[in-house]
C-alpha positions in Angstrom: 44.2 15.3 -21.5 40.8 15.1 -23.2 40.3 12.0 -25.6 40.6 14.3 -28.9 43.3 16.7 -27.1 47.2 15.8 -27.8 48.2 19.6 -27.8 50.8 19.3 -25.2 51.7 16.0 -26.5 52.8 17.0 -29.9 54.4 20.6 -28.6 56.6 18.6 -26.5 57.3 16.0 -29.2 57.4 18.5 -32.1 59.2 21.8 -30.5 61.2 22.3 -27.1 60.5 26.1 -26.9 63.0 28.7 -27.4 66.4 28.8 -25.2 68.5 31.7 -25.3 72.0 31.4 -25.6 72.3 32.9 -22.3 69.8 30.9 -20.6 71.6 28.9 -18.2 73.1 31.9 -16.6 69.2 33.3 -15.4 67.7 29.7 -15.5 64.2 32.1 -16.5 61.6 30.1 -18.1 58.3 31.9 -19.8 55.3 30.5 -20.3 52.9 32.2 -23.1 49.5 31.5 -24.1 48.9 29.2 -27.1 48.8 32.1 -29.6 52.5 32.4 -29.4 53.5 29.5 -30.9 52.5 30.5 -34.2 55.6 33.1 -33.6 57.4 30.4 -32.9 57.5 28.3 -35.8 59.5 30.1 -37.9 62.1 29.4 -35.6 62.2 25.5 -36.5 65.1 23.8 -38.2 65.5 25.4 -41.7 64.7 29.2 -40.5 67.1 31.1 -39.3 67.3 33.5 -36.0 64.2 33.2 -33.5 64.8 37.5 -33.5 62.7 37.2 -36.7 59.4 36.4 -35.5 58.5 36.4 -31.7 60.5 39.6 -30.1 59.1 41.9 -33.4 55.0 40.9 -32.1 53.1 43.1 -29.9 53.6 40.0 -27.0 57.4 40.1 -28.2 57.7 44.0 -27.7 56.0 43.8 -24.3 58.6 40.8 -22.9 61.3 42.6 -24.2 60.2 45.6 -22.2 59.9 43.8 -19.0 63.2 42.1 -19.3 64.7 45.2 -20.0 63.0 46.8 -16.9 64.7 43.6 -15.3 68.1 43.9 -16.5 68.0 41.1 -18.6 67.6 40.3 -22.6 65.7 37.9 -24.5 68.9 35.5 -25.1 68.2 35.5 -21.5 65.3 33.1 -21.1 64.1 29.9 -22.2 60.1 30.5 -23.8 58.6 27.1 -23.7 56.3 25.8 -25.8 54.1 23.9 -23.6 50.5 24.9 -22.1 49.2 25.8 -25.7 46.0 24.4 -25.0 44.1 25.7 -28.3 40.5 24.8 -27.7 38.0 27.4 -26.3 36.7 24.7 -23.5 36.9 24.1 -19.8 40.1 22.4 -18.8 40.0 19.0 -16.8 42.0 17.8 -14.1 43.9 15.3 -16.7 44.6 18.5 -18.5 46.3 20.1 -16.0 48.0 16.8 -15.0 48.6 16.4 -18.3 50.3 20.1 -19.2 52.3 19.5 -15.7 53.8 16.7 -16.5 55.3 17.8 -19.6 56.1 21.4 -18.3 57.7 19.9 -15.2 59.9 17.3 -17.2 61.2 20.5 -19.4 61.7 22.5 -16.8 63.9 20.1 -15.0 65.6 19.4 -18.5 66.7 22.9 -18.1 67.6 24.0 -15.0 64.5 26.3 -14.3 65.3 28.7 -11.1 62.2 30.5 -11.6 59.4 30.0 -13.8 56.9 33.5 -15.2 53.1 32.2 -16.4 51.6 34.9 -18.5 48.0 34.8 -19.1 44.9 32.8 -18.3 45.6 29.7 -19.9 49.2 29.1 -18.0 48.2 30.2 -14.5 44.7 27.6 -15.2 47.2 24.7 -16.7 49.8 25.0 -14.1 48.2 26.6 -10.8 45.1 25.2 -11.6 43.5 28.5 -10.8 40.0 29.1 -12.7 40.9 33.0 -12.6 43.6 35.1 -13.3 42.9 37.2 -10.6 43.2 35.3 -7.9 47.0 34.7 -8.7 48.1 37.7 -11.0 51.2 39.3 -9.2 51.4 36.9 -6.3 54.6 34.9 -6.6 54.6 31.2 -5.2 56.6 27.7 -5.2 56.0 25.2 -8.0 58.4 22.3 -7.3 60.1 24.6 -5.0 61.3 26.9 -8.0 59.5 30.6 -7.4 56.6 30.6 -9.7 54.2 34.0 -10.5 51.3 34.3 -13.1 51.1 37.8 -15.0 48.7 39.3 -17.3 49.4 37.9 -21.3 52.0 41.1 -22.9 49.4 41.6 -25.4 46.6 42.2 -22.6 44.6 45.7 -24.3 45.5 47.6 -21.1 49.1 47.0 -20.6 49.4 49.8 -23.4 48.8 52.3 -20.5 51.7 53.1 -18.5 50.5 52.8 -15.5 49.5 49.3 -15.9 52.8 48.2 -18.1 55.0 49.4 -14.6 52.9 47.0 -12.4 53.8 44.1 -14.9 57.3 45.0 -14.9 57.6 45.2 -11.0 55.7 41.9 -10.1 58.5 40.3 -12.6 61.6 42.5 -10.7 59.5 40.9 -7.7 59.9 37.2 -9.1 63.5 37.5 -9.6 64.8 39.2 -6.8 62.9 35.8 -5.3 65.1 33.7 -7.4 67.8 35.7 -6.9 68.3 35.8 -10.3 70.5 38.8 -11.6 72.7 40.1 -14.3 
């Protein structure tokens, strides 16, 4: 973590993501880009359903959409709120060590079977992959739970069709992996 960097710190203090109620039967985890955890913070004590914010966004819309492609629901995943790295700068090794840590202690915390990264930031953070390119679509082992990186759902050109299918079979991909069904 950089010396005025504590992102990851506080997320992991301050919020633990958002956990469906049926969670524990996918074992799904999400990993979004930083700008989602401003949909997210309604959703802290004192506000009521997490329906309200996140799954009514043009990210939101798009997950829904692939987990419906998958057979699966929102109350089916756990989003977490990790990897919100904020700053418009190149990410260090103690970064990445840094946003591991946490993301592998929550993941543990929670029974991950297999874990989705969507855009740059997650597959950099986690992978340590400068580009999304070179892993977009090409599902792997983190800590021996399947792991794939996929384009953010609020990418411009997942409006087309044609792209929004290939983003809905690379995550059918990752959980036939898992074996992870409903």
């Amino acid at each position: 973590m950089t010396e005025n960097c504590d992102c990851c710190e506080s997320a992991h203090d301050f919020f633990e993501g958002l956990r469906g109620p049926n969670y524990s039967k996918t074992g799904l985890l999400l990993v979004l880009h930083h700008s989602d955890f401003r949909a997210l913070t309604p959703t802290l004590p004192g506000f009521d359903k997490y329906e309200t914010t996140l799954w009514q966004t043009a990210t939101g819309i798009f997950l829904s959409k692939i987990l419906n492609f998958c057979h699966l629901s929102p109350d089916d995943v756990y989003i977490t709120n990790l990897v919100k790295c904020i700053f418009d700068r190149k990410l260090k090794p103690s970064d990445y060590d840094t946003c591991k840590l946490l993301l592998t202690e929550q993941m543990y915390d929670a029974s991950t079977r297999a874990i989705m990264l969507f855009g740059q930031k997650p597959a950099q953070s986690v992978l340590c992959e400068k580009r999304l390119e070179d892993v977009l679509h090409k599902p792997t082992t983190w800590f021996d739970k399947p792991i794939m990186a996929l384009n953010h759902p609020s990418a411009p050109w997942l409006r087309s069709e044609e792209w929004a299918i290939k983003e809905y079979e690379a995550a059918k991909k990752l959980l036939e992996i898992a074996n992870i069904t409903r």
